[in-house]
N, CA and C atoms as an extended XYZ file, in Angstrom:
228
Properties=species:S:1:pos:R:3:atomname:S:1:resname:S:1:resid:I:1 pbc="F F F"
N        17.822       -5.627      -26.635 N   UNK     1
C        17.242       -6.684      -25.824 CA  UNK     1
C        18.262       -7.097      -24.761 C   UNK     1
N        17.592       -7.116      -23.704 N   UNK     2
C        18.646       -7.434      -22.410 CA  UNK     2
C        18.184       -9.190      -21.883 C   UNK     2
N        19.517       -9.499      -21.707 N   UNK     3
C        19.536      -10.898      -21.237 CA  UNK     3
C        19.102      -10.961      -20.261 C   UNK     3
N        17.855      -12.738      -19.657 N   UNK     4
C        17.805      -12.468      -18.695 CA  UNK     4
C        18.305      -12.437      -17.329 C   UNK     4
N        19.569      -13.018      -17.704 N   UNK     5
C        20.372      -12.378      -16.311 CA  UNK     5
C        21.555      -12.542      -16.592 C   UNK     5
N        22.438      -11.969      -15.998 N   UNK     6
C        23.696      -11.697      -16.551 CA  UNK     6
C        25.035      -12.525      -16.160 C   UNK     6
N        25.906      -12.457      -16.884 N   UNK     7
C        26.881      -13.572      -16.961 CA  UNK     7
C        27.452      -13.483      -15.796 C   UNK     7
N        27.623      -12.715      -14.827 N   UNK     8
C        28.016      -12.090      -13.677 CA  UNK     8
C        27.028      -12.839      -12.486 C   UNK     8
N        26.175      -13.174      -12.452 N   UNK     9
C        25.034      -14.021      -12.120 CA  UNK     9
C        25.743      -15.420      -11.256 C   UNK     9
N        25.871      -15.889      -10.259 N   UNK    10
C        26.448      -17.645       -9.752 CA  UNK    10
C        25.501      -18.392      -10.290 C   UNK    10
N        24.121      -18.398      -10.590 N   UNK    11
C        23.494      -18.891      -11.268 CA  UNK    11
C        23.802      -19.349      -12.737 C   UNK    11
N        24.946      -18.680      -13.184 N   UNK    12
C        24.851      -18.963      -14.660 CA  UNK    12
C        25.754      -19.947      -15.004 C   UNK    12
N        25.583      -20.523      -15.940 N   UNK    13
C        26.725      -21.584      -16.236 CA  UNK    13
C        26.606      -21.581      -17.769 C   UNK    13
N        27.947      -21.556      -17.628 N   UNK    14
C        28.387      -21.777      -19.829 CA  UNK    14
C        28.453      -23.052      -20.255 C   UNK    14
N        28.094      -23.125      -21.175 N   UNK    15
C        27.280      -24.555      -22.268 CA  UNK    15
C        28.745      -24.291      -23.288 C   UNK    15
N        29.390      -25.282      -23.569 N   UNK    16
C        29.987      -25.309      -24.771 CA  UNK    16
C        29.026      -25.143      -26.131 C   UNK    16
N        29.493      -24.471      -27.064 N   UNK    17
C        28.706      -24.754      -28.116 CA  UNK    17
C        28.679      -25.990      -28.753 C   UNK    17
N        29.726      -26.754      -28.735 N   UNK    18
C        29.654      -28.303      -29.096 CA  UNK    18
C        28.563      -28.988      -28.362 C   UNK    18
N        28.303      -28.751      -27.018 N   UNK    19
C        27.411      -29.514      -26.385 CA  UNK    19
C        25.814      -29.056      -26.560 C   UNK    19
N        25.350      -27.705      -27.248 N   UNK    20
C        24.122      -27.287      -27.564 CA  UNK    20
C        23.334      -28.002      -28.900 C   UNK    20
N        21.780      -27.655      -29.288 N   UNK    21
C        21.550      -28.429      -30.000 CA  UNK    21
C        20.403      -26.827      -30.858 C   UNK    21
N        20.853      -26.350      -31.081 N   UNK    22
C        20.238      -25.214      -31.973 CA  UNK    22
C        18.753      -25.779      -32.472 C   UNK    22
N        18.057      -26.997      -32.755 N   UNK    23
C        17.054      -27.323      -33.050 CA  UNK    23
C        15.822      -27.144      -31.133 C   UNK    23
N        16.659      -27.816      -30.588 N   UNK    24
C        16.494      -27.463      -29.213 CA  UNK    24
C        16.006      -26.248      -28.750 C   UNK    24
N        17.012      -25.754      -28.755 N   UNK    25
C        16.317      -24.372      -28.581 CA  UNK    25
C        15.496      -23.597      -29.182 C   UNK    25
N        15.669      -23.977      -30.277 N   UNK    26
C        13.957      -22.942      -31.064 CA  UNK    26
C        13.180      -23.654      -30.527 C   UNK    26
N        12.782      -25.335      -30.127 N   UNK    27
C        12.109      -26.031      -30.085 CA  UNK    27
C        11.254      -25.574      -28.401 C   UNK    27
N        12.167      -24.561      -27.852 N   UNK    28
C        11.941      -24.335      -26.131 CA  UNK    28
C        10.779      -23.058      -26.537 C   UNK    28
N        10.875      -22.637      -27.897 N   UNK    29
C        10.513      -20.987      -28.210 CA  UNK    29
C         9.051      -21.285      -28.815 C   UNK    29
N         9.163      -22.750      -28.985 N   UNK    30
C         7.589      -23.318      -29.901 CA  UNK    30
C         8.108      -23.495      -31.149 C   UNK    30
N         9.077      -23.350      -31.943 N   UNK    31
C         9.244      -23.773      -33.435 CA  UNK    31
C         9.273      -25.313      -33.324 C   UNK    31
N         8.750      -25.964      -34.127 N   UNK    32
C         8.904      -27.083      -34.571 CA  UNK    32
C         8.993      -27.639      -36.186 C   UNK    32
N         9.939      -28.626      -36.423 N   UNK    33
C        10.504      -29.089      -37.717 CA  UNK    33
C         9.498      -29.401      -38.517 C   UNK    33
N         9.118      -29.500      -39.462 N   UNK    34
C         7.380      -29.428      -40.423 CA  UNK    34
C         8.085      -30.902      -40.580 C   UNK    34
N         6.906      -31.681      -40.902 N   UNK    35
C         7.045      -33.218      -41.571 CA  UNK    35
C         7.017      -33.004      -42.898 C   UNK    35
N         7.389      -34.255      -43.227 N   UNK    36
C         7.644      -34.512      -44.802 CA  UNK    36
C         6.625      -34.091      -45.244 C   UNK    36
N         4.696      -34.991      -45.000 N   UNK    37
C         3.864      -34.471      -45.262 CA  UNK    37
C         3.616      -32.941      -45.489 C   UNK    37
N         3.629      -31.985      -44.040 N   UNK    38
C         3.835      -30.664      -44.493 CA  UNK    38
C         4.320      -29.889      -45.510 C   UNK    38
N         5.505      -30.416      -45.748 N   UNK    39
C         6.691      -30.196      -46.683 CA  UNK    39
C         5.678      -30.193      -48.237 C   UNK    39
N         5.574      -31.569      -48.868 N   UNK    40
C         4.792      -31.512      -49.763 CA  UNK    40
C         3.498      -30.700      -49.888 C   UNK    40
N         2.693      -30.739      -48.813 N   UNK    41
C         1.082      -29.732      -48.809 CA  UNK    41
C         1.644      -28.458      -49.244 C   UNK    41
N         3.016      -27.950      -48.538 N   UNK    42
C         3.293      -26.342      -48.971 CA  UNK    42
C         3.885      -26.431      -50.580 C   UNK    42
N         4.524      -27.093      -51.118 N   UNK    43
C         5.205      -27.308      -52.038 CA  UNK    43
C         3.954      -27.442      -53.561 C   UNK    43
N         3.219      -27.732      -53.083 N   UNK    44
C         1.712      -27.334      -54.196 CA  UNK    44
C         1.774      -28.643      -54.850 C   UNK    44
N         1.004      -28.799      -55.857 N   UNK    45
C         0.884      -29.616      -56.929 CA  UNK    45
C         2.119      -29.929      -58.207 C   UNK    45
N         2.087      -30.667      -58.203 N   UNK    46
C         3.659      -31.261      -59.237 CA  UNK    46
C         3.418      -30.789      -60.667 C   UNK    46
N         3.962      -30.109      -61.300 N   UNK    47
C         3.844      -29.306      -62.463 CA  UNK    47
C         3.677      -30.146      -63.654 C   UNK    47
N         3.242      -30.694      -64.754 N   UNK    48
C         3.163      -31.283      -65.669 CA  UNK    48
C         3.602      -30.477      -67.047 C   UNK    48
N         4.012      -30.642      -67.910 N   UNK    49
C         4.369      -30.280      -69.216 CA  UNK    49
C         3.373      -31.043      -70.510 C   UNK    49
N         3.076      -30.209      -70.562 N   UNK    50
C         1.260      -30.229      -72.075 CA  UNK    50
C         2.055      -29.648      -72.670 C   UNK    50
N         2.542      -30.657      -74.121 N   UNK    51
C         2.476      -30.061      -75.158 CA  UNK    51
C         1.679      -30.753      -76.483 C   UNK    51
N         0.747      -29.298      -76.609 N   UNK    52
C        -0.227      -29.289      -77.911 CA  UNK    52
C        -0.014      -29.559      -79.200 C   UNK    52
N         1.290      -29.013      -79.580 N   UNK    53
C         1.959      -29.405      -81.195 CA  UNK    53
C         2.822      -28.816      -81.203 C   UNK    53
N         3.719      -29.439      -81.692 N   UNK    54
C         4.938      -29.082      -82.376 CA  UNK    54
C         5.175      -28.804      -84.103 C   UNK    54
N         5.670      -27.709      -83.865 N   UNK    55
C         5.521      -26.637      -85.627 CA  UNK    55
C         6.925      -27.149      -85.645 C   UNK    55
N         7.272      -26.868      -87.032 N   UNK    56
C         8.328      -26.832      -88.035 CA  UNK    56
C         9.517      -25.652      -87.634 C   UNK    56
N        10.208      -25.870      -87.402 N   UNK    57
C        11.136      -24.436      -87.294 CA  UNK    57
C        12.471      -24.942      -88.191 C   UNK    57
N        12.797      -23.097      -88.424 N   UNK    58
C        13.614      -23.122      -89.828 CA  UNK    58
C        14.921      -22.956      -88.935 C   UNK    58
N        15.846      -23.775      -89.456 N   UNK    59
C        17.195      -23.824      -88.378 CA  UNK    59
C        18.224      -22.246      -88.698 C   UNK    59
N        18.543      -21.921      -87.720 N   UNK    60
C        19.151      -20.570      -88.046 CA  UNK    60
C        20.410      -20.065      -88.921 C   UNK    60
N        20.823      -21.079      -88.861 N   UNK    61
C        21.770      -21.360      -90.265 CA  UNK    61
C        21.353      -21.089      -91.310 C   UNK    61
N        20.279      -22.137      -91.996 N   UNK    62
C        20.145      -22.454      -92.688 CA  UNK    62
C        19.216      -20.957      -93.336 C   UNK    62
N        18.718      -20.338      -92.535 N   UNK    63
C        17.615      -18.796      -92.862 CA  UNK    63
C        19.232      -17.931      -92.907 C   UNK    63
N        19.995      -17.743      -92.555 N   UNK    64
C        21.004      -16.804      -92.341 CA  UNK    64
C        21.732      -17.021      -94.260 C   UNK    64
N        21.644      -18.310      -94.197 N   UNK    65
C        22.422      -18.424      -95.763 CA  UNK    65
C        21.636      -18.078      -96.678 C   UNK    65
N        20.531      -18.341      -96.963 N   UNK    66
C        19.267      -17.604      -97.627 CA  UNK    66
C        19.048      -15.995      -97.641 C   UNK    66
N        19.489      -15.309      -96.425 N   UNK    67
C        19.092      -14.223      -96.611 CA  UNK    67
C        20.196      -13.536      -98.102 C   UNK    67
N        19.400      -13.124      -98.415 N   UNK    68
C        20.298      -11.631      -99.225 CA  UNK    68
C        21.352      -11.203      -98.780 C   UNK    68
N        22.332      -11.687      -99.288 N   UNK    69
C        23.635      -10.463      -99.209 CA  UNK    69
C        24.134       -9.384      -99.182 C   UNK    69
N        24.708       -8.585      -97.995 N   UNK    70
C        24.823       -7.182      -98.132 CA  UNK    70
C        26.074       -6.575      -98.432 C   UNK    70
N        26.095       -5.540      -99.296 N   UNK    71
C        27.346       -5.066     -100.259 CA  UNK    71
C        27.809       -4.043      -99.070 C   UNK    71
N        29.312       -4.960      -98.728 N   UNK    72
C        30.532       -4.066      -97.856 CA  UNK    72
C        31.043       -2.706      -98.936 C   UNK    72
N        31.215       -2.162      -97.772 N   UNK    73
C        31.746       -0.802      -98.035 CA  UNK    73
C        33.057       -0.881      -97.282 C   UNK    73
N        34.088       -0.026      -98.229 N   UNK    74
C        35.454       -0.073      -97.671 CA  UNK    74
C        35.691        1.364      -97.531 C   UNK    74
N        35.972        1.403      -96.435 N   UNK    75
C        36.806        3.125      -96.404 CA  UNK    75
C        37.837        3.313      -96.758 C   UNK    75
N        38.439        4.159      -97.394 N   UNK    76
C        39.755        4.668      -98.098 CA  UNK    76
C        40.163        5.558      -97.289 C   UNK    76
């Protein structure tokens, strides 16, 4: 993509980058900043947490000491 005119140009003049405003300029291209409103419409519906029942669970400890014991083998 070629600039449209070149730095070589008397027409042209350099902008500090401190003095530019990057929102600005997209804003020259047609982008514009979405509102809060927007923001939320894209962001969907707020998620809720349903819970149906809560079961019993066996703590993992406590199933690990229960299990059956397994007979070590030693190599010689």
């Amino acid at each position: 993509m070629r600039p449209s005119y070149s730095i070589l140009d008397p027409s042209f003049r350099y902008v500090p980058a401190v003095a530019t405003s990057v929102a600005e300029t997209w804003r020259r291209f047609g982008w514009r900043p979405t509102t809060d409103e927007e923001r939320r419409s894209l962001r969907g519906p707020a998620v809720t947490l349903v819970v149906d029942e809560i079961g019993r669970a066996r703590p993992i400890r406590l199933a690990a000491s229960q299990a059956r014991p397994r007979a070590l083998t030693v190599a010689a």
